[in-house]
C-alpha positions as CSV (number, residue, x, y, z in Angstrom):
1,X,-64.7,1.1,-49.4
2,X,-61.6,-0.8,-48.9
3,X,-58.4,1.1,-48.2
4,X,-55.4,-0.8,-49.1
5,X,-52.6,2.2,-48.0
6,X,-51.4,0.5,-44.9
7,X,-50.2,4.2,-43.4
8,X,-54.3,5.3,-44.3
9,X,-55.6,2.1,-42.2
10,X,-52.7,2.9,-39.5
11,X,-54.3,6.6,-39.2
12,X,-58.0,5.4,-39.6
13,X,-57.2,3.0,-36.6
14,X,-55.8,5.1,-34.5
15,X,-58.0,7.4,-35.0
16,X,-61.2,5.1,-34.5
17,X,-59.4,3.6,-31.2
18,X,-58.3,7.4,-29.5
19,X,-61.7,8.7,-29.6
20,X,-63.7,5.4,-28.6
21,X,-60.9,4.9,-25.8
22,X,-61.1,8.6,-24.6
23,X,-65.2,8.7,-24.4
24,X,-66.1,5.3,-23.1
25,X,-63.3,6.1,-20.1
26,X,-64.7,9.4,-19.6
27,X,-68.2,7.6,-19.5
28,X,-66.6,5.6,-16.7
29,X,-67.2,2.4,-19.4
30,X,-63.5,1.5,-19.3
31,X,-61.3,1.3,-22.3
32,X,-62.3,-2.3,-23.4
33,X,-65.7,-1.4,-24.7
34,X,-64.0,1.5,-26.1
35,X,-61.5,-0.4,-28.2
36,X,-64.6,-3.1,-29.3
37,X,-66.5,0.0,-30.7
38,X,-63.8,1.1,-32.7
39,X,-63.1,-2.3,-33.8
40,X,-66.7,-2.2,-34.7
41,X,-66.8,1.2,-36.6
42,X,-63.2,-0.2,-38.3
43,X,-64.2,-3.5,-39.0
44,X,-65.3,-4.9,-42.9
45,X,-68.8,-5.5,-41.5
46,X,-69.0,-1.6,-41.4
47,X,-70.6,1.0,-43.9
48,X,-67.7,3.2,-43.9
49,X,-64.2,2.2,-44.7
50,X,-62.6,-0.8,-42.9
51,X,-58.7,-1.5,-42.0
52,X,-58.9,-4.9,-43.2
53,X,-61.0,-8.3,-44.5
54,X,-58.5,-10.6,-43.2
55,X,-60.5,-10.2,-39.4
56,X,-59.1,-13.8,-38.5
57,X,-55.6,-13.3,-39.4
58,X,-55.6,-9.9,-37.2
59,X,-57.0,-11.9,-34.2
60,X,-54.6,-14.9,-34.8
61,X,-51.5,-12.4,-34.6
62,X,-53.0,-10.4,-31.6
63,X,-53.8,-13.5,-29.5
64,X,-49.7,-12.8,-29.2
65,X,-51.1,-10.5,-26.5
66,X,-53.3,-12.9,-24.8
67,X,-49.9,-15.1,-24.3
68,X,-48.3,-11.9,-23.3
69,X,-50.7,-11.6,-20.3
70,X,-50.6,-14.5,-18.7
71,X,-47.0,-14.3,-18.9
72,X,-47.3,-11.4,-16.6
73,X,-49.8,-13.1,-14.7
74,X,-47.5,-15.9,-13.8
75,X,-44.7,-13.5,-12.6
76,X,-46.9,-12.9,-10.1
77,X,-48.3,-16.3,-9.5
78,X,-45.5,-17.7,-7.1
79,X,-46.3,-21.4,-7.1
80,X,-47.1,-21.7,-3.7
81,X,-49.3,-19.3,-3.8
82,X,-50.9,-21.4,-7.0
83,X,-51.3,-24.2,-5.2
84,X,-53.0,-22.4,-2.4
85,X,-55.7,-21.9,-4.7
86,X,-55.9,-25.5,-6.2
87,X,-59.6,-26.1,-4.3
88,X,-60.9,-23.2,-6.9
89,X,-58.6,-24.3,-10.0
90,X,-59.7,-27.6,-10.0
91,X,-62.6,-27.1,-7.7
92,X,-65.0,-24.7,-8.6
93,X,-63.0,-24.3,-12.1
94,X,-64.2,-27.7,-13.2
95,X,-67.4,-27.9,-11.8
96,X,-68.5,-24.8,-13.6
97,X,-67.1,-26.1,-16.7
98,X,-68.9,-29.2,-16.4
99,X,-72.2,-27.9,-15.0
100,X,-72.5,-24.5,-17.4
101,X,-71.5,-26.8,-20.4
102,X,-74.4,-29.8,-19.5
103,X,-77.1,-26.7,-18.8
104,X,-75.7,-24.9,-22.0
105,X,-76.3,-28.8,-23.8
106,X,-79.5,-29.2,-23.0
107,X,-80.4,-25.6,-24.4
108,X,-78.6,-26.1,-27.7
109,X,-80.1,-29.5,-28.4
110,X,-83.3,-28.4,-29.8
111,X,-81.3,-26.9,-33.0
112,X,-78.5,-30.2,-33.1
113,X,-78.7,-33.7,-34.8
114,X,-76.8,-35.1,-31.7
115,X,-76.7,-34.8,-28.2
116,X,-72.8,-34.9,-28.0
117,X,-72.6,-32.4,-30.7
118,X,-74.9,-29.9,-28.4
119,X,-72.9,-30.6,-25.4
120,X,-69.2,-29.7,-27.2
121,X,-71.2,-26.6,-28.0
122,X,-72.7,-26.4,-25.0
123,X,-69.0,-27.0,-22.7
124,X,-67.7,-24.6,-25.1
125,X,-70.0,-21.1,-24.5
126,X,-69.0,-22.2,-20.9
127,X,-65.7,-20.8,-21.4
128,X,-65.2,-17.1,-20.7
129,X,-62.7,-14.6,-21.8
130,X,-59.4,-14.8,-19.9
131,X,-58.2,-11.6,-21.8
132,X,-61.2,-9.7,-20.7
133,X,-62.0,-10.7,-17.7
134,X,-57.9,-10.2,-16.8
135,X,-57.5,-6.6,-18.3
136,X,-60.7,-5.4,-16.8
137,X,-59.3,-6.8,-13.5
138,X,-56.2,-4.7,-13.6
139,X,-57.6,-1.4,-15.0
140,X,-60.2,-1.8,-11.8
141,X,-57.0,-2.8,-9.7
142,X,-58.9,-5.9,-8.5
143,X,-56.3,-8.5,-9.7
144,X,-55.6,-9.5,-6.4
145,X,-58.4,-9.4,-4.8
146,X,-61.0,-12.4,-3.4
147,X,-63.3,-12.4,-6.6
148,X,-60.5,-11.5,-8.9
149,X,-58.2,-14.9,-7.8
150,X,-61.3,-17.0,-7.7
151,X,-62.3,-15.3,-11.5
152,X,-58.3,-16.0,-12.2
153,X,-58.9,-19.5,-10.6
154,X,-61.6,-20.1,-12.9
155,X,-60.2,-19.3,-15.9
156,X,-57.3,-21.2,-15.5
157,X,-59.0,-24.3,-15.4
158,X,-60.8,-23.4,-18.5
159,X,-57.3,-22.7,-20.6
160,X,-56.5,-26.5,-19.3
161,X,-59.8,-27.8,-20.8
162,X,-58.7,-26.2,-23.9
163,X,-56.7,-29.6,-24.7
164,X,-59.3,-32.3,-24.5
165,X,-62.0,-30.2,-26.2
166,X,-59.6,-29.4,-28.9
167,X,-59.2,-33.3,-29.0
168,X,-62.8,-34.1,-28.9
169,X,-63.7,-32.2,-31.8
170,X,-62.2,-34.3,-34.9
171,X,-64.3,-37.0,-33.3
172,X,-67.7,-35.3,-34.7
173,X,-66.3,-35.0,-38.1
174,X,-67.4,-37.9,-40.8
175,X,-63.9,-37.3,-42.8
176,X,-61.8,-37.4,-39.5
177,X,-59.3,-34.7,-39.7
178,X,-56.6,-35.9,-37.1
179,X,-54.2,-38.4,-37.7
180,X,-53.8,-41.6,-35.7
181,X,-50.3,-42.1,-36.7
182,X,-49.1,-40.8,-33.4
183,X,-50.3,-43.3,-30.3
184,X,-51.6,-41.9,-27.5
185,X,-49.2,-42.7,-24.6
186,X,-46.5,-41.1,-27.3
187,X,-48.7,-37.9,-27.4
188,X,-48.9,-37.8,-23.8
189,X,-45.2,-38.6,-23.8
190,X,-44.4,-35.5,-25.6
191,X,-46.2,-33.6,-24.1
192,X,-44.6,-34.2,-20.7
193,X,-41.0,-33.8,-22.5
194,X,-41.8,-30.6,-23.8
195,X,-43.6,-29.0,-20.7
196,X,-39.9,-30.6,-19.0
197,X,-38.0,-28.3,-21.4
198,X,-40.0,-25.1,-20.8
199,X,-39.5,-25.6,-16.8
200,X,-35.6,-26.6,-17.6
201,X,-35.1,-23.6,-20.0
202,X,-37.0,-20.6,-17.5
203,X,-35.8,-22.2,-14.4
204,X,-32.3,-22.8,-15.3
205,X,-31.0,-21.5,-18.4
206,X,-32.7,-18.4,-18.5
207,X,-31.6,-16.6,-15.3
208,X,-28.3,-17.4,-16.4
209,X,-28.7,-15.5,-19.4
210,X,-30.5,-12.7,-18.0
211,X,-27.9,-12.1,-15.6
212,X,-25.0,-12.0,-17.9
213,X,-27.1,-9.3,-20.2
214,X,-27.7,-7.4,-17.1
215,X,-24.3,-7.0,-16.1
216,X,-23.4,-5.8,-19.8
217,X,-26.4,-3.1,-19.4
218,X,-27.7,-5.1,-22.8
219,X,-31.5,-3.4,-22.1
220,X,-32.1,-4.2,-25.6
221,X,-30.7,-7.9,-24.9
222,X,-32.4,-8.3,-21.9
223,X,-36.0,-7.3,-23.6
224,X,-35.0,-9.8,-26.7
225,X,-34.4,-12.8,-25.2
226,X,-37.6,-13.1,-22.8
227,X,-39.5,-12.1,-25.6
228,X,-37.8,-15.0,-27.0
229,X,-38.4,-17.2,-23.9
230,X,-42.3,-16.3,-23.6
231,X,-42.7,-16.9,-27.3
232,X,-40.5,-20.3,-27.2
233,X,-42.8,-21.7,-24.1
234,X,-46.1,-20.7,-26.4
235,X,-45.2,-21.9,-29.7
236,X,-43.8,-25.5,-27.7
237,X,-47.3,-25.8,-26.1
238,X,-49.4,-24.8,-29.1
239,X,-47.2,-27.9,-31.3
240,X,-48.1,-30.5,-28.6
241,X,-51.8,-29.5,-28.5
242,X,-51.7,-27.4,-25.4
243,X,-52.8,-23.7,-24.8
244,X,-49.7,-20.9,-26.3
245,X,-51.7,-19.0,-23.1
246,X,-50.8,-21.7,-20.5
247,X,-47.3,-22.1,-22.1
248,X,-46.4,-18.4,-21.0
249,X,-48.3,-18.5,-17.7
250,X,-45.7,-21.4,-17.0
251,X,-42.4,-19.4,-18.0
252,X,-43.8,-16.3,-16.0
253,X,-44.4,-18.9,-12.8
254,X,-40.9,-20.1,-13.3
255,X,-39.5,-16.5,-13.5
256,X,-41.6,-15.2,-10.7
257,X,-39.2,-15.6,-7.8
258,X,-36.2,-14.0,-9.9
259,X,-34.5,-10.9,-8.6
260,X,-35.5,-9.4,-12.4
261,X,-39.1,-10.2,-11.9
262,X,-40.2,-6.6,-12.0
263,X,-38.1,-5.2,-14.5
264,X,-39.3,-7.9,-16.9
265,X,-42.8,-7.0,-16.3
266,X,-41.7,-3.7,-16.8
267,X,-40.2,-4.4,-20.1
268,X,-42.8,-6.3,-21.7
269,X,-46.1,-4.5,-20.3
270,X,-45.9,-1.6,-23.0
271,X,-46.1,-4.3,-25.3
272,X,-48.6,-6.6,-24.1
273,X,-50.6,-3.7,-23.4
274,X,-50.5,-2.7,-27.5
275,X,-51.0,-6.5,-29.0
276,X,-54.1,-6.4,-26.2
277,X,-55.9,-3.1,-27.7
278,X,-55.6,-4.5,-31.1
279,X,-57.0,-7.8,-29.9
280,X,-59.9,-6.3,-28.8
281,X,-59.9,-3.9,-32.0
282,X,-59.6,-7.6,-33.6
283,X,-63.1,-8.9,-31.7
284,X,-64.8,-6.1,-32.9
285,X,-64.0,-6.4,-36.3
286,X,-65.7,-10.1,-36.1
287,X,-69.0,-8.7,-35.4
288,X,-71.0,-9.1,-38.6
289,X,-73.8,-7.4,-38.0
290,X,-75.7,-8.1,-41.5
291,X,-75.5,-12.1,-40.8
292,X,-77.0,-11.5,-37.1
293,X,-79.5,-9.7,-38.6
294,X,-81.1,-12.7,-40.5
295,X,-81.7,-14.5,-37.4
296,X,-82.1,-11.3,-35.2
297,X,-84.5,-13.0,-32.8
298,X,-82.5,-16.2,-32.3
299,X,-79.1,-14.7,-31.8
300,X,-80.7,-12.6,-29.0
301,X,-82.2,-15.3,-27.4
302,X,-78.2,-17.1,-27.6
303,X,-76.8,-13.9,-26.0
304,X,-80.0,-13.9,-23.1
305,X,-79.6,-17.8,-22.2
306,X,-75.9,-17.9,-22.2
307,X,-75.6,-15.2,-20.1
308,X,-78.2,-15.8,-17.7
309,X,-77.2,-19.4,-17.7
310,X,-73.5,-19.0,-16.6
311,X,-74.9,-16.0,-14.3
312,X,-77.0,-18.4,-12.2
313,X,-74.7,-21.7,-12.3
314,X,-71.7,-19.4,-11.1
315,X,-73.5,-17.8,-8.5
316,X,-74.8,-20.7,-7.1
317,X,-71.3,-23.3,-7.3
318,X,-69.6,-20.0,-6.0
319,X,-72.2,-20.0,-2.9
320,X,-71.5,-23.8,-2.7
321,X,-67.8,-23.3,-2.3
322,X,-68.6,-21.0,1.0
323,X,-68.1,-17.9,-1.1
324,X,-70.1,-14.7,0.4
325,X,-73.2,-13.5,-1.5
326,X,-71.2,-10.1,-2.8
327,X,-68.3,-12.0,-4.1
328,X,-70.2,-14.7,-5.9
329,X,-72.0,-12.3,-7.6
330,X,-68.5,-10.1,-9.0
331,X,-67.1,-13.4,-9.9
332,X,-70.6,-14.6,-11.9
333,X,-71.0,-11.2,-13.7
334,X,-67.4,-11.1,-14.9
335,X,-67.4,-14.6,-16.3
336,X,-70.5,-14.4,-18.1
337,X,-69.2,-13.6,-21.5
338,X,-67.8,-16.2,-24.3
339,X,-64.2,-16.8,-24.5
340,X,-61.6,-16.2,-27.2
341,X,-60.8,-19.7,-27.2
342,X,-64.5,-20.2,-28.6
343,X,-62.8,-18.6,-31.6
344,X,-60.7,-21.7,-31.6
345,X,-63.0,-24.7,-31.2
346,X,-65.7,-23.1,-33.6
347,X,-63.0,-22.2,-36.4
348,X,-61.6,-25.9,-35.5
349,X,-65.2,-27.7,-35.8
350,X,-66.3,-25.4,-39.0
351,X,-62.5,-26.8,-41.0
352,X,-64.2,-30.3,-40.0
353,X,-67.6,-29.7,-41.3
354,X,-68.7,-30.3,-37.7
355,X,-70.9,-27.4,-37.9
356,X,-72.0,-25.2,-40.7
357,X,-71.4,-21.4,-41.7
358,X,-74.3,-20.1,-40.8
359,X,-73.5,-21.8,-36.8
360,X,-70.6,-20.8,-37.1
361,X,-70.8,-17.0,-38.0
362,X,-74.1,-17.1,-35.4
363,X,-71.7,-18.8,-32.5
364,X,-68.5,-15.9,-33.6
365,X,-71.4,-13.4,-33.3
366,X,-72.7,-14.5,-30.0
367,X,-68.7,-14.6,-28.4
368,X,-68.0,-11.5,-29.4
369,X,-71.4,-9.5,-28.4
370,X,-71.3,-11.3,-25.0
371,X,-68.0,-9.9,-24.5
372,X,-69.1,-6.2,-25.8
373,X,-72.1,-6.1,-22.8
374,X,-69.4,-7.1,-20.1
375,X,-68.2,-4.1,-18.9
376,X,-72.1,-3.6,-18.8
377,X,-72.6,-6.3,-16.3
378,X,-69.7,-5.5,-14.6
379,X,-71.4,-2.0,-13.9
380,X,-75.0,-4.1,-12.7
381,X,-72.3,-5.9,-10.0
382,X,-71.4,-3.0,-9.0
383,X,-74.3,-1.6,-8.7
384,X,-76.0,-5.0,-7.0
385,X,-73.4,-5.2,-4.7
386,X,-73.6,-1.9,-3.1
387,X,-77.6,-2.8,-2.0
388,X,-75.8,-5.1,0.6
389,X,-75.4,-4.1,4.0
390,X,-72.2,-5.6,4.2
391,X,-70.7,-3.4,1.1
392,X,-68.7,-1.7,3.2
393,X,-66.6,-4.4,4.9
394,X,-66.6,-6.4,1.2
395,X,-64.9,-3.0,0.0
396,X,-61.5,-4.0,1.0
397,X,-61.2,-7.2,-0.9
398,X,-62.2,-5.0,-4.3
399,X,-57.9,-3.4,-3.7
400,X,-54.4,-4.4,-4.3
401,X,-52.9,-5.7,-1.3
402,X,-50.4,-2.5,-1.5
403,X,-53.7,-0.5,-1.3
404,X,-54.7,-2.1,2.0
405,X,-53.7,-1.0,5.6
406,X,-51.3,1.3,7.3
407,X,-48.1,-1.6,6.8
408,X,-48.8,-0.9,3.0
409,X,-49.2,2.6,2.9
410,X,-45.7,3.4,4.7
411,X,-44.2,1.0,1.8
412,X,-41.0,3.0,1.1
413,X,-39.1,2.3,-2.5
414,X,-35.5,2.6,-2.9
415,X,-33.8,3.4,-6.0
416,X,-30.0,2.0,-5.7
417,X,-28.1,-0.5,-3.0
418,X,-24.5,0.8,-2.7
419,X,-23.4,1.9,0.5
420,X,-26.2,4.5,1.1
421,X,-29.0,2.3,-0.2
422,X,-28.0,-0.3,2.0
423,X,-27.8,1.8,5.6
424,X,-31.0,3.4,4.3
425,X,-32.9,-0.2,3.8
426,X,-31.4,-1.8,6.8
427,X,-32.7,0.9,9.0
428,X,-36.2,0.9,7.6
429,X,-36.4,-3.1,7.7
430,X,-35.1,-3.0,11.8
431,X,-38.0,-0.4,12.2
432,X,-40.4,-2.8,10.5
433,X,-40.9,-0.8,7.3
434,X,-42.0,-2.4,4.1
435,X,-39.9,-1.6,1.4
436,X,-38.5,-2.3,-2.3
437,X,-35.3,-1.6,-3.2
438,X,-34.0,-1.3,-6.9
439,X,-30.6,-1.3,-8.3
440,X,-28.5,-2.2,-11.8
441,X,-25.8,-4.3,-10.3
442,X,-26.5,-8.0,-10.5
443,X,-23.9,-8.6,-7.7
444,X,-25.6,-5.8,-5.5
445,X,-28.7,-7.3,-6.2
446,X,-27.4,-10.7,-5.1
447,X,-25.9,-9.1,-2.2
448,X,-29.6,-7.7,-1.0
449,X,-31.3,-10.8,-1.2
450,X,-28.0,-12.4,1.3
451,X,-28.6,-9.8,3.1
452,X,-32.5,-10.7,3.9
453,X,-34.1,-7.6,1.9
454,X,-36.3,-7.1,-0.9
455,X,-33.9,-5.9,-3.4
456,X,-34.6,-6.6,-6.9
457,X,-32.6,-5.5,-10.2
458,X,-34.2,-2.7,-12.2
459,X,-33.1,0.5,-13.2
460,X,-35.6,3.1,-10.7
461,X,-35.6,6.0,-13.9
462,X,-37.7,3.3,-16.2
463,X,-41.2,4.9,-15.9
464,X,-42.9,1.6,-16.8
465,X,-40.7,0.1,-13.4
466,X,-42.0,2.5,-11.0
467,X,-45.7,2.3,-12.3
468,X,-45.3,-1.6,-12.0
469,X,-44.0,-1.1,-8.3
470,X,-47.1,1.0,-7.4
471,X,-45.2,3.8,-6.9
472,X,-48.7,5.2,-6.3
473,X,-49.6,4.0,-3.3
474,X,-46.0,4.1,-1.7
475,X,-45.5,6.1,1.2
476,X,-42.0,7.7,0.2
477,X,-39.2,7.2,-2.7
478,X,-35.7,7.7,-1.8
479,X,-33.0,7.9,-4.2
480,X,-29.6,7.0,-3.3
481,X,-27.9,6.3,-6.9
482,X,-24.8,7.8,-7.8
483,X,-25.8,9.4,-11.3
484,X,-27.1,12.5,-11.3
485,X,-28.6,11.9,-14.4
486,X,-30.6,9.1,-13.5
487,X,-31.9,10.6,-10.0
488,X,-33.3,13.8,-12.6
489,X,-34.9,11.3,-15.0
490,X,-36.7,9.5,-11.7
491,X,-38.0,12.7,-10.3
492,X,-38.9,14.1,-13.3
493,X,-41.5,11.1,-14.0
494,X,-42.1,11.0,-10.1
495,X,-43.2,14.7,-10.0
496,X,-45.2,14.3,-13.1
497,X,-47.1,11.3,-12.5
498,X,-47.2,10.5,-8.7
499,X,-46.9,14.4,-7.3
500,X,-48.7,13.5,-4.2
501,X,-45.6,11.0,-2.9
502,X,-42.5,12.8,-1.4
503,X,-39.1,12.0,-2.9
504,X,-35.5,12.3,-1.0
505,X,-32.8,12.0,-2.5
506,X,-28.6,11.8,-1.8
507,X,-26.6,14.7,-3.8
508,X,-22.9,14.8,-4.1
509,X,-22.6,18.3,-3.8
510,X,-24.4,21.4,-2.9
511,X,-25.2,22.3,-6.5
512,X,-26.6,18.9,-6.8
513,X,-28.8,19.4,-4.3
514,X,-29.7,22.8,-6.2
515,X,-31.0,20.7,-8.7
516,X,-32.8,17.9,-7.5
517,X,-34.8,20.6,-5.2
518,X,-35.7,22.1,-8.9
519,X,-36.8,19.0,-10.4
520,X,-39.1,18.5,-7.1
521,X,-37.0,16.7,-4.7
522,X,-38.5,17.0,-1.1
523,X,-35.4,17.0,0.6
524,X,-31.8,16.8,-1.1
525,X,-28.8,15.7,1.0
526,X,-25.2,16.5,0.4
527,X,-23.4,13.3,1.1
528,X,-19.9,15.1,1.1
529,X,-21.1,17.9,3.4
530,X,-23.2,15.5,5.7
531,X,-19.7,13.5,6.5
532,X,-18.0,16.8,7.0
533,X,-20.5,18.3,9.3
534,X,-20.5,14.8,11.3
535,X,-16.4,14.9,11.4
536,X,-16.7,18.6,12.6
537,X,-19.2,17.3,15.0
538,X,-16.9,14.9,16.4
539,X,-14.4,17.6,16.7
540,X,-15.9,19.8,18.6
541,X,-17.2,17.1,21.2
542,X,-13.6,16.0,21.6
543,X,-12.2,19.4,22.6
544,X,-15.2,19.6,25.3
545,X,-17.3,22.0,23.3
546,X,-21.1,21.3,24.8
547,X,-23.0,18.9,23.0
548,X,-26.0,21.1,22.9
549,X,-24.4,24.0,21.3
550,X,-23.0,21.6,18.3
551,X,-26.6,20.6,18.1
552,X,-27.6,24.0,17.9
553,X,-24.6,24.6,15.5
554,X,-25.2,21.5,13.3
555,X,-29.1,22.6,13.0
556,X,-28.4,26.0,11.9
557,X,-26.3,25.1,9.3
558,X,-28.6,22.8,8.1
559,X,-31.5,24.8,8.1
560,X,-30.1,27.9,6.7
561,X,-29.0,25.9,3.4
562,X,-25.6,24.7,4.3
563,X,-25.2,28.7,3.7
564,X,-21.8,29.5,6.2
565,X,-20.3,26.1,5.0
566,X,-20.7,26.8,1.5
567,X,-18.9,30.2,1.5
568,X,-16.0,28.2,2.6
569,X,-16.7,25.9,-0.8
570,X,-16.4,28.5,-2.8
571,X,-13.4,29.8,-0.9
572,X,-11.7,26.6,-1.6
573,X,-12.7,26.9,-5.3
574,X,-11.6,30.2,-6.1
575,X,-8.2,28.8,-4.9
């Protein structure tokens, strides 16, 4: 039954995707499998009732999300640190391309009329799934670690092969399908001019723009126009034949040394984390299970070789590339699926008459069922892994970086750089504390980074900010903005999600300190008082009082609440 109320098919998907989500996490599964079941039990190819025919139309507007990943990727992909890892990007990345697609060939050509025919199929179930591979490797928090930058590595590569398959595949077709008006070295030509505008507009134009929205306080501004920059360097790649993916990997690389770098990951997370969901709702939907059941035994057989195929060549390039035995084996597991971009060359080849419908649904069917068992395999790594005797010391590659050591775990963040922020973060960076301050002010922001700290703009009460700094696995947050309001909205979110870290925090007065104790403040200081009781300090010691019994004074009146200096307060206000 086919419900065409678009409110019902909102209701009946979020249904379908809450329950999956919620069971497969609590069966440890993770939330990707999750979301392709529900796609599955949501999807036309279903008994029940479905949210939509139009599968391919869904998955062409959630790919959106895919772009909106590597965005975020390349905001953390500083390009030095890319081109530290050019011997796996164009190393191991095109080997395994090569290799996987040649073994792949030579499987598929028992069912082909050609041999280059079989190895265009072949190269492309070599691909894997940057989108899964990616969003498994942040839920697991393995993003930066020595299998997930090879796996990153990797994939790369692959979304740069993209282009010259795409190009390759008219060439099969006996009615042509790509025009010849445009010469080659003009192609190529344009292609370089465009990928010249993308770096001009995100390494010139747009911090420019960013930072005149950010001194208006234009949130909704800000959000707007790098949406509009991420979606600019896509749609400019996708017209000149490249990958929309690799276009927003670009602009987050450019961006990735701005002082806004985290706040824009902050921004645009909630969303790429929504069009992501639906994509893999989307893959779900494509599963047509009444078409794989004509050819049951074949389409296993696909799903078998493919896997084992890119399992073993993997393993073994990895191993060749001086890669340890447990790391090889992560990397192998996670790549073994198909990729989305599979989606693209089939569809591409099947508008061509390159290959039929029946290859076609069969090679959609074996994509997405690949990618269904991966958070399977990922488990068997797991699993494997462990029976090494050298687990234990491979254990500390499988964390962030903030996750690792005792440097790391006395990270302190800083919300605000005024005056207060400032003497805080100078005193923890001469005591050789790692730190991350945060503040609003573009010209306080500027005035960090002059000063040789890590200060980046970002407004510290933004939830989705302080989970992208990893407030988590900081050793401390101090607050030292002026609004009150905006020190209650941090601590609230800080005591709710992240209880275990302690918060301290500067309070004008003594009923501001009331309050941010209330709200879950560790320790509330009253700047106002604190100046007082160091003037009265001073004081003293000038009219030979002893210095130990000011000590003495100055620690009882801190420890007893402020409580003999704020009967004089409220002296002073009766008045």
């Amino acid at each position: 039954m086919h419900l065409d109320t678009f409110l019902f098919s909102a209701l009946l998907l979020l249904l379908a995707t809450s329950i999956a989500v919620t069971l497969f996490k609590h069966l440890g599964l993770g939330s990707v499998l999750g979301l392709l079941v529900a796609g599955i039990i949501v999807g036309p190819h279903s008994p029940g009732p479905y949210v939509t025919e139009h599968v391919g139309d869904v998955r062409h507007f959630t790919e959106l999300g895919v772009v909106l990943l590597l965005f975020i990727i390349g905001l953390e992909m500083r390009p030095k640190r890319l081109w530290a890892l050019r011997r796996e990007v164009f190393g191991l990345g095109l080997l395994q391309i090569l290799v996987t697609g040649l073994a792949l060939a030579i499987y598929f050509y028992q069912w082909q009329s050609s041999w280059p025919l079989s190895l265009l199929i072949g190269v492309t179930f070599a691909l894997s799934s940057t989108a899964f591979v990616i969003q498994i490797l942040q839920e697991r928090g393995e993003i930066a670690s020595k299998h997930g930058m090879t796996a990153f590595s990797i994939l790369l590569m692959q979304d740069l092969a993209i282009v010259p398959l795409l190009a390759l595949v008219p060439l099969f077709s006996e009615t042509g399908g790509v025009s010849a008006e445009i010469p080659a070295w003009q192609q190529l030509m344009l292609e370089i001019g465009m990928i010249a505008m993308v770096v001009t507009v995100g390494r010139y134009l747009l911090p420019v723009v960013l930072n005149h929205l950010a001194k208006q306080g234009n949130r909704e501004g800000f959000l707007l126009v790098v949406m509009l920059a991420v979606f600019l360097a896509a749609w400019v790649m996708d017209k000149v034949g490249l990958s929309m993916a690799l276009g927003a990997f670009v602009m987050g690389m450019l961006l990735s040394g701005s002082s806004y770098r985290l706040q824009i990951q902050a921004f645009v997370e909630p969303y790429k984390g929504l069009l992501m969901s639906l994509f893999f709702v989307a893959v779900g939907m494509s599963i047509d299970f009444a078409a794989i059941s004509q050819q049951l035994l074949m389409f296993v057989q696909h799903v078998v070789v493919i896997v084992l195929i890119k399992l073993s060549v993997l393993f073994f390039l990895a191993l060749g590339f001086g890669v340890s035995k447990q790391i090889a084996m992560r990397i192998s597991f996670f790549l073994a699926q198909g990729g989305e971009f599979g989606f693209v060359l089939f569809a591409a080849a099947k508008a061509l008459d390159v290959i039929d419908d029946g290859t076609f649904v069969i090679a959609v069917g074996v994509i997405s069922v690949t990618m269904l068992i991966t958070p399977l395999l990922i488990r068997i790594s797991d699993h494997l892994a462990r029976q090494h005797d050298s687990a234990a010391s491979e254990a500390d590659h499988l964390r962030y970086p903030a996750d690792q050591g005792d440097e790391n775990r006395r990270r302190v963040i800083i919300g605000g750089y005024g005056r207060v922020g400032h003497t805080v973060a100078v005193l923890l960076h001469t005591s050789g504390v790692p730190l991350v301050v945060f503040d609003t002010s573009p010209e306080r922001v500027a005035q960090g980074k002059k000063d040789g700290l890590p200060v980046y703009y970002g407004d510290i009460s933004d939830p989705d900010l302080l989970d992208t700094a990893n407030l988590g696995s900081a050793s401390l947050l101090v607050l030292t903005v002026d609004s009150h309001s905006t020190a209650l909205r941090t601590l609230s979110h800080a005591r709710n999600t992240y209880p275990h870290v302690p918060v301290v925090s500067r309070a004008r007065d003594l009923e501001t300190v009331g309050h941010l104790v209330s709200a879950g403040a560790s320790h509330a200081f009253p700047e106002a008082l604190e100046s007082s009781l160091r003037l009265g300090a001073i004081a003293l010691q000038m009219v030979d009082v002893p210095q130990d019994n000011v000590d003495l004074l100055l620690q009882g009146v801190r420890q007893d609440n402020y409580t003999l200096v704020k009967s004089e307060e409220d002296v002073v206000r009766k008045k």
